[in-house]
C-alpha positions as CSV (number, residue, x, y, z in Angstrom):
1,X,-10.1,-17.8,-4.5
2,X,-13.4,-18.8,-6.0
3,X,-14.3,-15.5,-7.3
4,X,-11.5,-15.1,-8.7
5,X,-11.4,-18.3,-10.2
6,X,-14.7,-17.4,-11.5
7,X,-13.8,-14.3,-13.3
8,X,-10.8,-16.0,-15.1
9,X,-13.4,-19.0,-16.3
10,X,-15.6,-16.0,-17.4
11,X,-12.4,-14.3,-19.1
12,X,-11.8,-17.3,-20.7
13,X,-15.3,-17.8,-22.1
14,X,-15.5,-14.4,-23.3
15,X,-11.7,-14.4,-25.2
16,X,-13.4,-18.1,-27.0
17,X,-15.9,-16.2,-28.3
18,X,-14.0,-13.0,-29.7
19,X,-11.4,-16.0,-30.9
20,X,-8.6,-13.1,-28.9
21,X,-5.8,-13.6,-26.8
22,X,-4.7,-12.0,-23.5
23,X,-1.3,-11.2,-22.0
24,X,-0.6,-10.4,-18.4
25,X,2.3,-8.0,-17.6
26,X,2.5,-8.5,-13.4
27,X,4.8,-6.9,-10.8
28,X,3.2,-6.5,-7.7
29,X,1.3,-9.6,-8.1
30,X,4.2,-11.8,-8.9
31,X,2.3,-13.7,-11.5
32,X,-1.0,-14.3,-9.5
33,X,-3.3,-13.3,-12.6
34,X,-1.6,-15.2,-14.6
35,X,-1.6,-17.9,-12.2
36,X,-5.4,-17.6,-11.6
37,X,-6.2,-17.3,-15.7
38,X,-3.7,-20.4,-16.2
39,X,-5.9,-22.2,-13.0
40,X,-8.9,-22.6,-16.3
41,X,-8.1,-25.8,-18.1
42,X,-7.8,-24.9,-21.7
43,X,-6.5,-21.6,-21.2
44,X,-3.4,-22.3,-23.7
45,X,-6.2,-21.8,-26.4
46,X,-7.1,-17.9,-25.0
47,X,-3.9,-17.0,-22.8
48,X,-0.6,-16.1,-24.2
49,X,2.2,-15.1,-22.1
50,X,2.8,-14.0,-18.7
51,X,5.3,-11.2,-17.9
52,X,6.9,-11.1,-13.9
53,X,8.8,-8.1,-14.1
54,X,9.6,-7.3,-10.6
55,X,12.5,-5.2,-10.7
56,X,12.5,-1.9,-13.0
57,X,15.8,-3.5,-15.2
58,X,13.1,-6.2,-16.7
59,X,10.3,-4.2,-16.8
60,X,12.5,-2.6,-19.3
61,X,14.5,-5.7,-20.6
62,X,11.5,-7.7,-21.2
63,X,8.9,-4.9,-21.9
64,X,10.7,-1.8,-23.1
65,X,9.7,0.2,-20.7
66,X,12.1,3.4,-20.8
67,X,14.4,3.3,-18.2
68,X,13.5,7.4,-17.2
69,X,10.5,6.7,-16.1
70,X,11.4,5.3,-13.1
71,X,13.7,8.0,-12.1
72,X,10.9,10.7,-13.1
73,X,7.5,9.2,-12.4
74,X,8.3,6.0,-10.0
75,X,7.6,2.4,-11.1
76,X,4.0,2.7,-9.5
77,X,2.4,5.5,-12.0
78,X,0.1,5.3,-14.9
79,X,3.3,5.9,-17.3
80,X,4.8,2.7,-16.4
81,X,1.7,0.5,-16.0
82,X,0.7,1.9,-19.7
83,X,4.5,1.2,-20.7
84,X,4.4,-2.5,-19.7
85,X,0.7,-3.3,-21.4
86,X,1.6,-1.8,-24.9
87,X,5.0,-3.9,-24.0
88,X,3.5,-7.2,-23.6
89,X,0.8,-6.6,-26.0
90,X,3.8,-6.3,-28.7
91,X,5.7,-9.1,-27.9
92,X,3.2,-11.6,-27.4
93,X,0.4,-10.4,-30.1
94,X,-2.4,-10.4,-27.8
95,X,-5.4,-8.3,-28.4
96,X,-6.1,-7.8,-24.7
97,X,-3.1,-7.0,-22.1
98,X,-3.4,-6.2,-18.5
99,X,-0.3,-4.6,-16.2
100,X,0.2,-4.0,-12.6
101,X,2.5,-2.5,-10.4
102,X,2.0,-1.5,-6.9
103,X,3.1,-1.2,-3.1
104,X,1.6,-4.5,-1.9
105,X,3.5,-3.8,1.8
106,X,4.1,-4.4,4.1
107,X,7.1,-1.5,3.8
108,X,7.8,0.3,0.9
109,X,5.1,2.8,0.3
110,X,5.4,6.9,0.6
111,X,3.3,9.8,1.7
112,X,2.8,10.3,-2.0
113,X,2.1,5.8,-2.7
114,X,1.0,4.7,0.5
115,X,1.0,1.0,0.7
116,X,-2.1,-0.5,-1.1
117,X,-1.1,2.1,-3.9
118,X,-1.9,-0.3,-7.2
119,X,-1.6,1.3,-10.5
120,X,-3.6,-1.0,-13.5
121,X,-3.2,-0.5,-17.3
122,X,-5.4,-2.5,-19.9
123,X,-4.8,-2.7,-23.7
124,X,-7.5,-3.3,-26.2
125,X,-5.9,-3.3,-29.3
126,X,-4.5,-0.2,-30.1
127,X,-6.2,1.7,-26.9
128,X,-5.0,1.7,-23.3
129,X,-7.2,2.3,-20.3
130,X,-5.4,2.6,-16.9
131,X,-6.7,3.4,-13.4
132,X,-4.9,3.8,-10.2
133,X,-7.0,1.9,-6.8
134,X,-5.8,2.3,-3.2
135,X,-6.5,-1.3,-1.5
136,X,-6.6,-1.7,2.3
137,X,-5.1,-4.8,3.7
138,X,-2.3,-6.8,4.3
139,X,0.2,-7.9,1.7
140,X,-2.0,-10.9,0.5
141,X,-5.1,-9.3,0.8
142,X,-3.7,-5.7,-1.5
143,X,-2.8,-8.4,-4.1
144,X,-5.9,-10.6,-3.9
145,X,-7.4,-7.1,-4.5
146,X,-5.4,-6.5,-7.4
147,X,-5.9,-9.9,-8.9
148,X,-9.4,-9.5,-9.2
149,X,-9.4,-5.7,-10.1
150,X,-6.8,-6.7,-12.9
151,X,-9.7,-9.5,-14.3
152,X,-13.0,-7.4,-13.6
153,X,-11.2,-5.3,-16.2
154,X,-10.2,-7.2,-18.4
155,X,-13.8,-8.9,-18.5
156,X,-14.8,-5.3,-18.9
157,X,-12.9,-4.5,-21.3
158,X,-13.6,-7.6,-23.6
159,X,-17.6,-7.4,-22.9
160,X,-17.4,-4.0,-25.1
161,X,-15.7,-6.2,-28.1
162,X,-17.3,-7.2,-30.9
163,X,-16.5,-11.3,-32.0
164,X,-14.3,-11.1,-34.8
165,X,-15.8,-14.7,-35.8
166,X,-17.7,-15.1,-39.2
């Protein structure tokens, strides 16, 4: 919890100084970065919106996902995760975005997405990064996992930005 914690504070530092905003699009996670970047007092100055889209119809209701993609590619694949950062980046304006969607467990995973499959998507502006991480661990621990992964990158992400102030 206190790392985590950490990284959001640092998150939150960094976004003050580009003067940017970041949006979290969460499904696995059921709105634990969002949670942990909203934990910072003052984060209504740097934070945006946060998208829970658990189930496929509102990753496509609320982030215009295409509806295909989960009958071709699955809702845990780099199309989808991709799909739902350019999604929340559009509707709430935010430079940075982060998305997630995994098999937290403890059921639901395949030969092909074993449980502690985690696909992550970051937008940067106009750019999209994504990476797919294999977490061991119980339900909590895969989405503690995931939590921090999603704000390591994020930090990552914004460290390579130049501040848009003066």
């Amino acid at each position: 919890m206190k790392e985590i914690t950490h990284l959001a504070d640092l998150l939150g530092k960094r976004l003050q100084f580009l003067n940017a905003h970041v949006t979290a699009a969460e499904s696995c996670t059921g709105g634990g970065i969002s949670e942990a970047i909203t934990r910072i007092p003052g984060s209504s100055a740097w934070f945006e919106a946060g998208y829970v889209t658990y189930s496929n119809r509102q990753k496509t209701q609320q982030l215009n996902v295409p509806a295909e993609l989960f009958s071709t590619v699955g809702a845990v694949s780099r199309e989808v995760v991709e799909a739902m950062v350019r999604g929340a980046q559009e509707k709430s304006r935010a430079r940075f975005a982060v998305a997630v969607s995994g098999v937290a467990g403890p059921d639901g995973g395949s030969p092909n997405k074993p449980v502690g499959t985690v696909w992550l998507a970051w937008g940067v502006g106009e750019q999209v990064f994504s990476e797919v991480q294999h977490f061991a661990g119980n339900r909590d621990e895969v989405r503690r996992q995931t939590v921090k992964a999603a704000l390591e990158g994020l930090l990552r992400h914004a460290a390579g930005e130049i501040s848009n102030q003066g």
